[in-house]
mmCIF file of the N, C-alpha and C atoms, coordinates in Angstrom:
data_MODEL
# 
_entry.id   MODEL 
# 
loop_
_atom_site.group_PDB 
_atom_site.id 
_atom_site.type_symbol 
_atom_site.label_atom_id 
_atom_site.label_alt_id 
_atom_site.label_comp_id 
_atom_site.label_asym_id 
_atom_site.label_entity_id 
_atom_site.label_seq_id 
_atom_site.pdbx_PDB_ins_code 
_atom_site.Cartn_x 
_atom_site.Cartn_y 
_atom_site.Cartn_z 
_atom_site.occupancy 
_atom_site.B_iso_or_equiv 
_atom_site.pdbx_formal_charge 
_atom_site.auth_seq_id 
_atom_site.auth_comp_id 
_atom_site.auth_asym_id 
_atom_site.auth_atom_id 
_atom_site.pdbx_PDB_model_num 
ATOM 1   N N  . UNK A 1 1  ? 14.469  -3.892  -39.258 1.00 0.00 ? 1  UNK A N  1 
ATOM 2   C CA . UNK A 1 1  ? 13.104  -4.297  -39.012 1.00 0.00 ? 1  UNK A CA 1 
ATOM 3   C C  . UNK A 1 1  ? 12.181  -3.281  -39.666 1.00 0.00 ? 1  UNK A C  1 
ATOM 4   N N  . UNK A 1 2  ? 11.131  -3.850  -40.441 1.00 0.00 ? 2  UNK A N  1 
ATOM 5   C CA . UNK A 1 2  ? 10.311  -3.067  -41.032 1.00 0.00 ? 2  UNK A CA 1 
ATOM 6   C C  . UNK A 1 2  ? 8.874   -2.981  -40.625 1.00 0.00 ? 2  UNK A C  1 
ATOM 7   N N  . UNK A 1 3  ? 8.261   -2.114  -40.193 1.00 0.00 ? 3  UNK A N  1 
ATOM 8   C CA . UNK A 1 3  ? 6.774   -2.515  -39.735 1.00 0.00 ? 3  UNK A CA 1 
ATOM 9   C C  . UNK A 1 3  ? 6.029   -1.452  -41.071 1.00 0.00 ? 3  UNK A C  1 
ATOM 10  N N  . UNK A 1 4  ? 4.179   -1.951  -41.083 1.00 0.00 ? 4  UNK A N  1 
ATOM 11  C CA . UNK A 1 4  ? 3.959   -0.926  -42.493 1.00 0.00 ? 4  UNK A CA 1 
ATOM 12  C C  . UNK A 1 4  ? 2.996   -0.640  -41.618 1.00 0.00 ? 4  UNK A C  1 
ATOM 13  N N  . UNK A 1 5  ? 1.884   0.346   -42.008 1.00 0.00 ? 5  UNK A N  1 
ATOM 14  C CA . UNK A 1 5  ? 0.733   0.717   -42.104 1.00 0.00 ? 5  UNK A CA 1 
ATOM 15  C C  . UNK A 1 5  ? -0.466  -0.107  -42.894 1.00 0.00 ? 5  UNK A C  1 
ATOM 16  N N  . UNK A 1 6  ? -1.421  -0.761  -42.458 1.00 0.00 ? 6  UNK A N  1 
ATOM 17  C CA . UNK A 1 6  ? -2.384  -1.530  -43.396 1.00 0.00 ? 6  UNK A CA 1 
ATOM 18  C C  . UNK A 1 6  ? -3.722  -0.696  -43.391 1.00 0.00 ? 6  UNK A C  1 
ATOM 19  N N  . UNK A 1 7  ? -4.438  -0.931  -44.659 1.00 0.00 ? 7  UNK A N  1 
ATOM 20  C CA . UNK A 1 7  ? -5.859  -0.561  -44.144 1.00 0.00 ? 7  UNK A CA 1 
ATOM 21  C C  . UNK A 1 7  ? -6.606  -2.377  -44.527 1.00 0.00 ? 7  UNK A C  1 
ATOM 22  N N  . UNK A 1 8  ? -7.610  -1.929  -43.810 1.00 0.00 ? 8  UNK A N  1 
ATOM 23  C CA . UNK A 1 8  ? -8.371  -3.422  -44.272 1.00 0.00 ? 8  UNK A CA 1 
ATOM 24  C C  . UNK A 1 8  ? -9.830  -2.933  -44.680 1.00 0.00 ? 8  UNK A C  1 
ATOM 25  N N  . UNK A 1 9  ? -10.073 -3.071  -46.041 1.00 0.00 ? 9  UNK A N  1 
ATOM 26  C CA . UNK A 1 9  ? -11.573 -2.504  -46.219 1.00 0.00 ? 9  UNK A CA 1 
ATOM 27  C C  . UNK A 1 9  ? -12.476 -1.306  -45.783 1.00 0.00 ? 9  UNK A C  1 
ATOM 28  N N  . UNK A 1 10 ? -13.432 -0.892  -45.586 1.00 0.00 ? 10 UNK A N  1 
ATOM 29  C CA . UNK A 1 10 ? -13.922 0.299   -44.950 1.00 0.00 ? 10 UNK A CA 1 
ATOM 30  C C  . UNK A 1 10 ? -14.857 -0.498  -43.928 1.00 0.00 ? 10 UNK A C  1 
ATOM 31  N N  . UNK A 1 11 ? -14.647 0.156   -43.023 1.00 0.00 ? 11 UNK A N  1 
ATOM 32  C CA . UNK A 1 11 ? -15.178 0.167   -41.393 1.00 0.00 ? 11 UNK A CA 1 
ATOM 33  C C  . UNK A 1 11 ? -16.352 1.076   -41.011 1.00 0.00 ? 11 UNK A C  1 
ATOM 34  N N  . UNK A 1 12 ? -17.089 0.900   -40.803 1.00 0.00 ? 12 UNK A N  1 
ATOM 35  C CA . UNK A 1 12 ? -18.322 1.885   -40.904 1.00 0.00 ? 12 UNK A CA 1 
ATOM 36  C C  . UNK A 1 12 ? -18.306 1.659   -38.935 1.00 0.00 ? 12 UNK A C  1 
ATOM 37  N N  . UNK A 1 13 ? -17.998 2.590   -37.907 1.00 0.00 ? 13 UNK A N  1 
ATOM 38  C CA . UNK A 1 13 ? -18.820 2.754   -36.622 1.00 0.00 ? 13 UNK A CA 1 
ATOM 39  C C  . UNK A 1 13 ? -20.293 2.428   -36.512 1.00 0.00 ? 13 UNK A C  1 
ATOM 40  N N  . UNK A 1 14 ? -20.666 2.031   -35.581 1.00 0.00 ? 14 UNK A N  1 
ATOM 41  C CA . UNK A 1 14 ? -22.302 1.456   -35.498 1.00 0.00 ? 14 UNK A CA 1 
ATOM 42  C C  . UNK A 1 14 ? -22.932 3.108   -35.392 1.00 0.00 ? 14 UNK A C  1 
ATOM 43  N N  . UNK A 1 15 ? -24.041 3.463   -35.590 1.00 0.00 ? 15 UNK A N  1 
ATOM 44  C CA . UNK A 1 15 ? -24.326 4.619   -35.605 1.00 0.00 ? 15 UNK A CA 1 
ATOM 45  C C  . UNK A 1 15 ? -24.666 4.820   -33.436 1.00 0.00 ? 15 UNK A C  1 
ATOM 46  N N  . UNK A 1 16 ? -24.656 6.117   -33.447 1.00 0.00 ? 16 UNK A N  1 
ATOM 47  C CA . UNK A 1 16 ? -24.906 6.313   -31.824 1.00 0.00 ? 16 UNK A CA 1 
ATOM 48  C C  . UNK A 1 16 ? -26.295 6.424   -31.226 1.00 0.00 ? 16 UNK A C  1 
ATOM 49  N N  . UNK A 1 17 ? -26.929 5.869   -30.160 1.00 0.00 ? 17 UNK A N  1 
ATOM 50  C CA . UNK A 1 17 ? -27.961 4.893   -29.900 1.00 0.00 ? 17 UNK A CA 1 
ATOM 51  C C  . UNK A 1 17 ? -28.945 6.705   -29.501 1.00 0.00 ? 17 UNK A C  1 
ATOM 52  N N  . UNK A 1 18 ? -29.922 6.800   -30.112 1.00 0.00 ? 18 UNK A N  1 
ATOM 53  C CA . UNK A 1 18 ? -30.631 8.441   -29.907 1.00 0.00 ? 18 UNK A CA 1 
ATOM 54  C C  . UNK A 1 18 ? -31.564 8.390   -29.445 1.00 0.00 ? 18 UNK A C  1 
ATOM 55  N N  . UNK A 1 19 ? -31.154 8.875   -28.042 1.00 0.00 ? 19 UNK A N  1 
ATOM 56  C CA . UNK A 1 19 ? -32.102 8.313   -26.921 1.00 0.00 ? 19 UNK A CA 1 
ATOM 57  C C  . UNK A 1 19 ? -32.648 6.942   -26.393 1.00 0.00 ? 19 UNK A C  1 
ATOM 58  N N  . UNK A 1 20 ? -33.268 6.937   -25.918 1.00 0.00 ? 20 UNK A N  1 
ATOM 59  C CA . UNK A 1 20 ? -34.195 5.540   -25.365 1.00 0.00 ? 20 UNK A CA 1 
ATOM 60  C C  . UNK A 1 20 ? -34.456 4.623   -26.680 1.00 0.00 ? 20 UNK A C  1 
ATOM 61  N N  . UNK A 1 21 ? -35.217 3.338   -26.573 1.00 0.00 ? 21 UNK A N  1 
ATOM 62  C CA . UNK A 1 21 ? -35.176 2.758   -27.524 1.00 0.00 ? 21 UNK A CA 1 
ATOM 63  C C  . UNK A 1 21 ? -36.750 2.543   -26.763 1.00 0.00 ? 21 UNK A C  1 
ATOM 64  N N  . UNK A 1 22 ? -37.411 1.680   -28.231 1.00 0.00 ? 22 UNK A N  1 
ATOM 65  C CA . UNK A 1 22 ? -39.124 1.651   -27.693 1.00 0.00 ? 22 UNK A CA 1 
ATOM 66  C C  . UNK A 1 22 ? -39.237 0.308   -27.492 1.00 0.00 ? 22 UNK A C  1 
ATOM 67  N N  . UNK A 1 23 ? -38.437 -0.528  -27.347 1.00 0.00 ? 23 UNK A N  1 
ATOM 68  C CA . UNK A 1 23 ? -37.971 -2.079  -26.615 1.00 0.00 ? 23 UNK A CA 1 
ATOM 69  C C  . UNK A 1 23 ? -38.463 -1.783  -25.224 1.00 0.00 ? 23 UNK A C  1 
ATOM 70  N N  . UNK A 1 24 ? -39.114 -3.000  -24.677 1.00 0.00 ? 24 UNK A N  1 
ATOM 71  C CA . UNK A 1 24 ? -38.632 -2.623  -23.347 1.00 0.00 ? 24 UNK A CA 1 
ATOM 72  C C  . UNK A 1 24 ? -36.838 -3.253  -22.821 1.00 0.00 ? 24 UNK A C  1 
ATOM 73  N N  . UNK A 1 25 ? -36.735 -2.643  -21.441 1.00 0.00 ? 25 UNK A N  1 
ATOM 74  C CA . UNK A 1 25 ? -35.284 -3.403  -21.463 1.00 0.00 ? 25 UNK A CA 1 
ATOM 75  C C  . UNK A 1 25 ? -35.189 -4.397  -20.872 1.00 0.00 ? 25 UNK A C  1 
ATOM 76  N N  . UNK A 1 26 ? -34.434 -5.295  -21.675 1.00 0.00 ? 26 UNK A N  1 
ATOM 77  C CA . UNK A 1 26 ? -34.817 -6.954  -20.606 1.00 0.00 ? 26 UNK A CA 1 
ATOM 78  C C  . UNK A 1 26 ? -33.171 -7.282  -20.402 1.00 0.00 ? 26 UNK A C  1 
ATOM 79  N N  . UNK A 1 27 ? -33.204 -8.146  -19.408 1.00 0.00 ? 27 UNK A N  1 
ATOM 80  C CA . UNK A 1 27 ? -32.067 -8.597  -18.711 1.00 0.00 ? 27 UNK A CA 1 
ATOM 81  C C  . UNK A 1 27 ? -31.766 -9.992  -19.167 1.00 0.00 ? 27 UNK A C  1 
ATOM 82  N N  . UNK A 1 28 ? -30.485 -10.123 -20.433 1.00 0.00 ? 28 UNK A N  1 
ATOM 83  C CA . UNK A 1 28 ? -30.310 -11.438 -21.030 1.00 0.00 ? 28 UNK A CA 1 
ATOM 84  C C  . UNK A 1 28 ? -29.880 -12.543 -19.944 1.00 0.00 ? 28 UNK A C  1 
ATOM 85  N N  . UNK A 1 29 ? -30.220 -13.853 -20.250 1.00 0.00 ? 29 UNK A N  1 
ATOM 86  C CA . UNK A 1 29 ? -30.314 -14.591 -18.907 1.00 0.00 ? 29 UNK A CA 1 
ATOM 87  C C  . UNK A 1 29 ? -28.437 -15.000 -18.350 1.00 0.00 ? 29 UNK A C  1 
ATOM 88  N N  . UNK A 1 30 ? -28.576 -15.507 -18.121 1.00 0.00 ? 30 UNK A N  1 
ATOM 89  C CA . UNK A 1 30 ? -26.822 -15.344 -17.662 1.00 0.00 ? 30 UNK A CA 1 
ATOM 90  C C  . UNK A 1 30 ? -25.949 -16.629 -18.362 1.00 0.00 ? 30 UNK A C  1 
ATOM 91  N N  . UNK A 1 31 ? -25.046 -16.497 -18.688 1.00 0.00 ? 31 UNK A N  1 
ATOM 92  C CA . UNK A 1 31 ? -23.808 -17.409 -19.279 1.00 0.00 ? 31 UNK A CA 1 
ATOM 93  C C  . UNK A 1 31 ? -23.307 -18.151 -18.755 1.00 0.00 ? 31 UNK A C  1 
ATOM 94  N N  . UNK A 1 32 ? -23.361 -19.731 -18.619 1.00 0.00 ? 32 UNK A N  1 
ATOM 95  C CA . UNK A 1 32 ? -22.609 -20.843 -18.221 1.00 0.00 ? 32 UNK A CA 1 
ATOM 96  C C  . UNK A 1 32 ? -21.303 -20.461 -18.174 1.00 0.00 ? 32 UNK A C  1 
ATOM 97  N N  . UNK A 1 33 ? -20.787 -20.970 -17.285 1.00 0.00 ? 33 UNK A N  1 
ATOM 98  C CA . UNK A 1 33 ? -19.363 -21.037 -16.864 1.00 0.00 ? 33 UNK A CA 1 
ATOM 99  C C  . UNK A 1 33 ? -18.740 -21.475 -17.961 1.00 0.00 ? 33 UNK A C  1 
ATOM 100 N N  . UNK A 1 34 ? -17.815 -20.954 -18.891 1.00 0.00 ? 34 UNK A N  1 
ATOM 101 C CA . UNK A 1 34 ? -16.654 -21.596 -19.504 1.00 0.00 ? 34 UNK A CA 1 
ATOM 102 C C  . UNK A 1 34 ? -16.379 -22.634 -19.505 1.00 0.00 ? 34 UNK A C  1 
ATOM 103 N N  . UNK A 1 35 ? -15.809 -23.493 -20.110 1.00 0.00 ? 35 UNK A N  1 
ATOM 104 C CA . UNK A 1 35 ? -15.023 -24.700 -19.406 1.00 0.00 ? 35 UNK A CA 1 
ATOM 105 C C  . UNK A 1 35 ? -13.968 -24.986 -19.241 1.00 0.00 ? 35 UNK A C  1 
ATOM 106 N N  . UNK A 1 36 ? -13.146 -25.346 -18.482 1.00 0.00 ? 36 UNK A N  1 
ATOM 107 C CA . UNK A 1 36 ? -11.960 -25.321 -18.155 1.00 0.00 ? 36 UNK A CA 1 
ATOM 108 C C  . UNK A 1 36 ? -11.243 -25.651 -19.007 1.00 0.00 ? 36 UNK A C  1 
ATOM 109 N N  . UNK A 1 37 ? -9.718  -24.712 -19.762 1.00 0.00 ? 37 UNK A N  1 
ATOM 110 C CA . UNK A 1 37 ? -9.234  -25.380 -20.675 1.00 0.00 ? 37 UNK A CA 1 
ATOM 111 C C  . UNK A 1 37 ? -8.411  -26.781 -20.398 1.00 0.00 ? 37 UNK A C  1 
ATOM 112 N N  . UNK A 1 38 ? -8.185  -27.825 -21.209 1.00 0.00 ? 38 UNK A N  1 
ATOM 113 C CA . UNK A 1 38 ? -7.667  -28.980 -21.400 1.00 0.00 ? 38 UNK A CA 1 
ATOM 114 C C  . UNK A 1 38 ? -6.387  -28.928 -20.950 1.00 0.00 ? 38 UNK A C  1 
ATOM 115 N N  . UNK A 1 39 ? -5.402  -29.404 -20.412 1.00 0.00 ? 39 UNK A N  1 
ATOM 116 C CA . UNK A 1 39 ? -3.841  -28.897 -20.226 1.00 0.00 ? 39 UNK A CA 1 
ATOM 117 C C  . UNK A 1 39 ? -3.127  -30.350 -21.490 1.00 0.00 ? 39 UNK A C  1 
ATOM 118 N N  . UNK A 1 40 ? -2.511  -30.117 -21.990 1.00 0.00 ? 40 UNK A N  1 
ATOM 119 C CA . UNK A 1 40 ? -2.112  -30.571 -22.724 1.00 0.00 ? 40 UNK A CA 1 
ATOM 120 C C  . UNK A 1 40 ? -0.573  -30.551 -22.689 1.00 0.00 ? 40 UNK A C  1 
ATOM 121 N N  . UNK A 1 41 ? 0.396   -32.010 -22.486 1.00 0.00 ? 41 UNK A N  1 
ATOM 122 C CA . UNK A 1 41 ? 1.733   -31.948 -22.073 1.00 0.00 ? 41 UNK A CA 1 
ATOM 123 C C  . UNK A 1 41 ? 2.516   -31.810 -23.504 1.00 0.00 ? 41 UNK A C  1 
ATOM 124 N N  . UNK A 1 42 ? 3.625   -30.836 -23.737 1.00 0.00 ? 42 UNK A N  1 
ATOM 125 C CA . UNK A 1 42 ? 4.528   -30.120 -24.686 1.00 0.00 ? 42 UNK A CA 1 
ATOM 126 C C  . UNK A 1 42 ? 4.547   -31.180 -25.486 1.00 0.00 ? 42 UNK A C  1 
ATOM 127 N N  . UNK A 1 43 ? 5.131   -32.683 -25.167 1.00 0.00 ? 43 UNK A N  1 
ATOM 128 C CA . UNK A 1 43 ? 5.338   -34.138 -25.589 1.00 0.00 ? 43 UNK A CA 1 
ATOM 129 C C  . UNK A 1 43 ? 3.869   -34.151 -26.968 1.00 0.00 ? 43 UNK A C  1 
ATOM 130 N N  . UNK A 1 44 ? 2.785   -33.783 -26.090 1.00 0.00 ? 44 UNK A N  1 
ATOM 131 C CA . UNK A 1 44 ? 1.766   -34.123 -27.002 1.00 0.00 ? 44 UNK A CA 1 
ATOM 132 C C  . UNK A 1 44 ? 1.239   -33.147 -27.843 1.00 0.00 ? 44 UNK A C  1 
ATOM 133 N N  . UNK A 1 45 ? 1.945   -31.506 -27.868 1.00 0.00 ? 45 UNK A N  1 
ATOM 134 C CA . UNK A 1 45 ? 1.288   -30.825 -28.529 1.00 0.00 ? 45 UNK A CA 1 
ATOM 135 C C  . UNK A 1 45 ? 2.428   -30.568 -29.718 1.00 0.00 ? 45 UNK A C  1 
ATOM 136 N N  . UNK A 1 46 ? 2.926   -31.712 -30.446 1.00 0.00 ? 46 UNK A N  1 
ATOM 137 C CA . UNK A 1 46 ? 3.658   -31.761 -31.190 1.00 0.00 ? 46 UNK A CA 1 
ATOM 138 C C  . UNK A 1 46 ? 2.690   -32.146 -32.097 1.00 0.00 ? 46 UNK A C  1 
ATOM 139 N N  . UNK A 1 47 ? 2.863   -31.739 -33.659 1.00 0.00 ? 47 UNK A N  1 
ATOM 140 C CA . UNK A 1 47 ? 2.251   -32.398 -34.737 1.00 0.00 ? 47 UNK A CA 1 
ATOM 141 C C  . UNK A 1 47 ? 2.947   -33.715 -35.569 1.00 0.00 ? 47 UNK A C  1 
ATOM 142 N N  . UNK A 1 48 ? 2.539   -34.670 -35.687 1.00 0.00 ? 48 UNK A N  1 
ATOM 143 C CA . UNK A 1 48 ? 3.263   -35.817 -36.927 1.00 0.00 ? 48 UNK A CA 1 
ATOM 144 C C  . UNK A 1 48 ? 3.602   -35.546 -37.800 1.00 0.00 ? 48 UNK A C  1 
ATOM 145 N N  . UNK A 1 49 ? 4.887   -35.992 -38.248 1.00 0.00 ? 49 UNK A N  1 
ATOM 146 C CA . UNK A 1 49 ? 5.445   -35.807 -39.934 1.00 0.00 ? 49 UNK A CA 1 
ATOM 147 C C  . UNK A 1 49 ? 4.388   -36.115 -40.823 1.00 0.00 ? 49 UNK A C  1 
ATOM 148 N N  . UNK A 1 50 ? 3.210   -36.715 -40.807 1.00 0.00 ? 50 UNK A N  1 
ATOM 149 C CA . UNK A 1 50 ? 2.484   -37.223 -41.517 1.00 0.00 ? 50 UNK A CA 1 
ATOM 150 C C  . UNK A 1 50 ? 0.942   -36.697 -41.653 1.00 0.00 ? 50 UNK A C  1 
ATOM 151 N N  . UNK A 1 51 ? 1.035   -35.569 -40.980 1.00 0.00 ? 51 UNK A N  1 
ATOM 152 C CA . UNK A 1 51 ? -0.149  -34.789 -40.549 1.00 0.00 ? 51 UNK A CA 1 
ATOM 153 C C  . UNK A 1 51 ? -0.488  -34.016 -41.578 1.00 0.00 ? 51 UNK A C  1 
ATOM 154 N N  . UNK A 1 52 ? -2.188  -34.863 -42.068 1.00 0.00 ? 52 UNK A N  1 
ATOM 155 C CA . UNK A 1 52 ? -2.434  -33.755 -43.490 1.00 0.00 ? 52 UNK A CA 1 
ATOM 156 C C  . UNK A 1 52 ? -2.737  -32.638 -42.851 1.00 0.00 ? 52 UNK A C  1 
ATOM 157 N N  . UNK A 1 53 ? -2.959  -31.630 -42.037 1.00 0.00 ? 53 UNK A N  1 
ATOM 158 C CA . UNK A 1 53 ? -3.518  -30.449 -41.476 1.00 0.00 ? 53 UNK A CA 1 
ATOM 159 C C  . UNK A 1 53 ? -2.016  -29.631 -41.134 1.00 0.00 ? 53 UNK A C  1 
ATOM 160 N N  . UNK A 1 54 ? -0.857  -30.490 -40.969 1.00 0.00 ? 54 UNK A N  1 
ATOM 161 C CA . UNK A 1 54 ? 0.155   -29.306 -41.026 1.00 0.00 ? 54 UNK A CA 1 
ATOM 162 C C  . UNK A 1 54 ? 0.789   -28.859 -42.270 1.00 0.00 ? 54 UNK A C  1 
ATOM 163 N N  . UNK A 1 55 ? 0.639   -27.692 -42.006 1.00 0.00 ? 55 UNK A N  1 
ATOM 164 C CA . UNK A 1 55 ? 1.163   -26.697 -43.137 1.00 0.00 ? 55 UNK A CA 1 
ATOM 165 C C  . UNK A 1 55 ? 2.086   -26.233 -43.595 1.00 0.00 ? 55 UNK A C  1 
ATOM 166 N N  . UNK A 1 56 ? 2.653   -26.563 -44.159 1.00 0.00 ? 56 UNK A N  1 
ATOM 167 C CA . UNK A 1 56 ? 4.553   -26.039 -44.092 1.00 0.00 ? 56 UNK A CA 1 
ATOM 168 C C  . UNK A 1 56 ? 4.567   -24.555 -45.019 1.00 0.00 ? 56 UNK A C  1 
ATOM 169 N N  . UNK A 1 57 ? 3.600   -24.022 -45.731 1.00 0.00 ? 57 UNK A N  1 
ATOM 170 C CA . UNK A 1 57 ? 3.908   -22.894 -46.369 1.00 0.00 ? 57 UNK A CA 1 
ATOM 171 C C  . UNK A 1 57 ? 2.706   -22.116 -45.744 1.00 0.00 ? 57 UNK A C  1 
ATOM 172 N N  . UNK A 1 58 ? 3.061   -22.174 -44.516 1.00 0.00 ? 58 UNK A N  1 
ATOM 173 C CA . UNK A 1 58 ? 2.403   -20.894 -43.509 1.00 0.00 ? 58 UNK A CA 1 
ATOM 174 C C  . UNK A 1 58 ? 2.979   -19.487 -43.620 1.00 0.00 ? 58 UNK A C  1 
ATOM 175 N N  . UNK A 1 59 ? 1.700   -18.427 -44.194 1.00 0.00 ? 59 UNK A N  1 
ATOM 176 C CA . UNK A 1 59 ? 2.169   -16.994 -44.159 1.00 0.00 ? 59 UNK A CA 1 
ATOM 177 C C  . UNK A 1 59 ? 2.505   -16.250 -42.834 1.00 0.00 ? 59 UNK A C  1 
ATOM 178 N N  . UNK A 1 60 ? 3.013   -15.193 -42.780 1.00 0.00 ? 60 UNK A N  1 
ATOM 179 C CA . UNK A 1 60 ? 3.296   -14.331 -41.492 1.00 0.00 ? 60 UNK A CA 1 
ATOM 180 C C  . UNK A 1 60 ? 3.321   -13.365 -42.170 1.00 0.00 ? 60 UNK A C  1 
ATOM 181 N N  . UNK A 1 61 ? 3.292   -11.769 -40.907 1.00 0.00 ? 61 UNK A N  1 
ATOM 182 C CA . UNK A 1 61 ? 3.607   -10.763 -41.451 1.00 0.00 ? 61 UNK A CA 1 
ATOM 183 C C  . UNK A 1 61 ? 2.392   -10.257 -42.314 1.00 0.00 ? 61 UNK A C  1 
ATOM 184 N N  . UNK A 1 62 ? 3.031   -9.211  -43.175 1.00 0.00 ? 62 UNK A N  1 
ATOM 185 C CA . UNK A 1 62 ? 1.993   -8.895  -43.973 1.00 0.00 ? 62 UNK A CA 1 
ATOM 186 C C  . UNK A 1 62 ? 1.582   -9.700  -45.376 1.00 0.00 ? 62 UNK A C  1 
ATOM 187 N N  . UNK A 1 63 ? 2.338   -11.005 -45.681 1.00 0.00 ? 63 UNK A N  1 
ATOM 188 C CA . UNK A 1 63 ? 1.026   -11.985 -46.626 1.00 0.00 ? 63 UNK A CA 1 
ATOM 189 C C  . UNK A 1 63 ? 0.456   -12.104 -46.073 1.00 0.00 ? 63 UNK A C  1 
ATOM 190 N N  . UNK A 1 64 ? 0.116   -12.622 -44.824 1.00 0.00 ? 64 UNK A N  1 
ATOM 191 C CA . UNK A 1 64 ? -1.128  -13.280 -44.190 1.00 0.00 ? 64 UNK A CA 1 
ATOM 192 C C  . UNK A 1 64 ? -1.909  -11.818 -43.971 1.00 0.00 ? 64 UNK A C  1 
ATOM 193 N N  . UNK A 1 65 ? -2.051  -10.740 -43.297 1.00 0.00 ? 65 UNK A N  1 
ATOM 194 C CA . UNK A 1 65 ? -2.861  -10.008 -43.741 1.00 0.00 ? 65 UNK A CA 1 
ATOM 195 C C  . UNK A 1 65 ? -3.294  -9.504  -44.759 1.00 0.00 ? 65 UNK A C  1 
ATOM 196 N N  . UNK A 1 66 ? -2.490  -9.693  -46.129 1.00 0.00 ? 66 UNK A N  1 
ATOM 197 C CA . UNK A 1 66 ? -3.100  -9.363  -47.767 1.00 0.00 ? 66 UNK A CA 1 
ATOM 198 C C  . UNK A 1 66 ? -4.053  -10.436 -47.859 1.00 0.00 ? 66 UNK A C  1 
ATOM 199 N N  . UNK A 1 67 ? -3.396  -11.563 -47.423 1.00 0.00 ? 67 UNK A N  1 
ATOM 200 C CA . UNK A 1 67 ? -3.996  -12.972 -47.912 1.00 0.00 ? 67 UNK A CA 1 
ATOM 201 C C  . UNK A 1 67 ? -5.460  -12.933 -47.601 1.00 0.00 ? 67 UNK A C  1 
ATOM 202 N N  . UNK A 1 68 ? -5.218  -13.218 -45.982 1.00 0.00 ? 68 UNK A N  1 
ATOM 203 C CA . UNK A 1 68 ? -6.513  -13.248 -45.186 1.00 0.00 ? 68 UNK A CA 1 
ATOM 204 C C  . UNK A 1 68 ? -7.487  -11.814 -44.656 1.00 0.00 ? 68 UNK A C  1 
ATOM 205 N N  . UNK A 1 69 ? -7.015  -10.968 -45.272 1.00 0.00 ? 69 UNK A N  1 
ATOM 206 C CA . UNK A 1 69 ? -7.748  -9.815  -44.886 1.00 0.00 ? 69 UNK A CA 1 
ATOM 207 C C  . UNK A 1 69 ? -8.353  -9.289  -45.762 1.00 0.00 ? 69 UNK A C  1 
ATOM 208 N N  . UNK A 1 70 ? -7.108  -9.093  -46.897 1.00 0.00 ? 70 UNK A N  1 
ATOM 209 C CA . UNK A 1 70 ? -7.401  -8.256  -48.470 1.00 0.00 ? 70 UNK A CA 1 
ATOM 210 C C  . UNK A 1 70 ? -6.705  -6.937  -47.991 1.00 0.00 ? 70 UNK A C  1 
ATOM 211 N N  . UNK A 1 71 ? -5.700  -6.536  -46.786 1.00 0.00 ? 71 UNK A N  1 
ATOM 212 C CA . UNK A 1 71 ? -5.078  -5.508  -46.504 1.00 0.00 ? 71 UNK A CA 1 
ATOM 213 C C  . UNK A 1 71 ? -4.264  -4.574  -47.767 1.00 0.00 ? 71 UNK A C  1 
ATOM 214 N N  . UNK A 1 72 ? -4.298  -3.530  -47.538 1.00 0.00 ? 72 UNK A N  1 
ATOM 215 C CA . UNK A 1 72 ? -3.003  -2.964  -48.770 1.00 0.00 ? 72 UNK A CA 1 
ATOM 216 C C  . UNK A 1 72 ? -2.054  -2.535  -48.008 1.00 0.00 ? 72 UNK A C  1 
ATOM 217 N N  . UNK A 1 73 ? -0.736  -2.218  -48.101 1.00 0.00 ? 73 UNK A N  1 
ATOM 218 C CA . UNK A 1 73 ? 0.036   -1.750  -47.720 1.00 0.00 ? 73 UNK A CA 1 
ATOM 219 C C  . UNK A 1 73 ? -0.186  0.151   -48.054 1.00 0.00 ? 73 UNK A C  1 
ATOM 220 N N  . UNK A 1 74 ? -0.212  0.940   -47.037 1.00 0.00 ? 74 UNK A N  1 
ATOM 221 C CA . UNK A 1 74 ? -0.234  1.958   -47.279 1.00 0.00 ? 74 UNK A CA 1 
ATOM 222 C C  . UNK A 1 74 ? 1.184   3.090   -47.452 1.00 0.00 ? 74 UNK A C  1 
ATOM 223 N N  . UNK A 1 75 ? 1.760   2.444   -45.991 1.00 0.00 ? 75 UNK A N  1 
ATOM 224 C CA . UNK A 1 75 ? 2.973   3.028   -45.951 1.00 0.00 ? 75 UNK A CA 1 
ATOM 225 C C  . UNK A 1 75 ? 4.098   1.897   -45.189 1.00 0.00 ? 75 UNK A C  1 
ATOM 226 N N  . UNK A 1 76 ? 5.262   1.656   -45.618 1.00 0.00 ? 76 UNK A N  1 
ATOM 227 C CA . UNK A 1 76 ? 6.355   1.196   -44.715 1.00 0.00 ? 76 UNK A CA 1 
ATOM 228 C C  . UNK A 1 76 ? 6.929   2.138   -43.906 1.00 0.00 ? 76 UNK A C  1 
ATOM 229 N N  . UNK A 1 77 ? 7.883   1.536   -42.975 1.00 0.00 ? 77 UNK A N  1 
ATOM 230 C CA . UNK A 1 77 ? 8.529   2.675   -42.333 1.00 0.00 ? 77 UNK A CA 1 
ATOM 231 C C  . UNK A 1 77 ? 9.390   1.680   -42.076 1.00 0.00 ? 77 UNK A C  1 
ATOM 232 N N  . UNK A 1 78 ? 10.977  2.077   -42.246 1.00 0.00 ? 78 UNK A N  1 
ATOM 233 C CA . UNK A 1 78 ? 11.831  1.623   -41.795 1.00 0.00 ? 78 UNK A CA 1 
ATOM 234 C C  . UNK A 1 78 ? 12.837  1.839   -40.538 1.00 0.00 ? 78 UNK A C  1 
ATOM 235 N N  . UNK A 1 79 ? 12.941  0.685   -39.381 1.00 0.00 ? 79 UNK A N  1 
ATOM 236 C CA . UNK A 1 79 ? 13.363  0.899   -38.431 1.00 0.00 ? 79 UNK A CA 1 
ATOM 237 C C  . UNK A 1 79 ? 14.693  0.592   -38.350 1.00 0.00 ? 79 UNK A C  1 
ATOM 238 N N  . UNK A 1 80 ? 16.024  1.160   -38.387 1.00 0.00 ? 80 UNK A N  1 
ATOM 239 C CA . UNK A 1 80 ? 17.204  0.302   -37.938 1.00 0.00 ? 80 UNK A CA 1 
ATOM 240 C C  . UNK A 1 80 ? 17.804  0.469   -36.275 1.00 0.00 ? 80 UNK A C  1 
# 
């Protein structure tokens, strides 16, 4: 088993808040309840042979983070 090290782009921290702010402070109004997720039976969370949205050359691992991130590999390390 091999796991690597990735970086993904540069990350900048938000800078740290210096002192008070000249806002006054207001209290955002409050958040609706979620909604309950859907339960959905195993039977139906199958996809069709015929399903343009399934994907058969789905990445894992580290393509999908080169792919979808733009990650580099920095270092591997090998585990046996």
């Amino acid at each position: 088993m091999q796991f690597g090290i990735f970086s993904v782009g540069d990350v900048t921290p938000p800078a740290p808040d210096s002192g008070r702010s000249s806002a006054p402070s207001t209290t955002p109004a409050p958040r609706p309840p979620a909604p309950e997720p859907r339960q959905v039976s195993p039977e139906d969370d199958i996809p069709e042979e015929d399903d343009p949205d399934l994907d058969e050359s789905a990445l894992s691992g580290r393509d999908l983070l080169v792919r979808e991130l733009g990650a580099t590999v920095v270092e591997e390390i090998a585990h046996e």
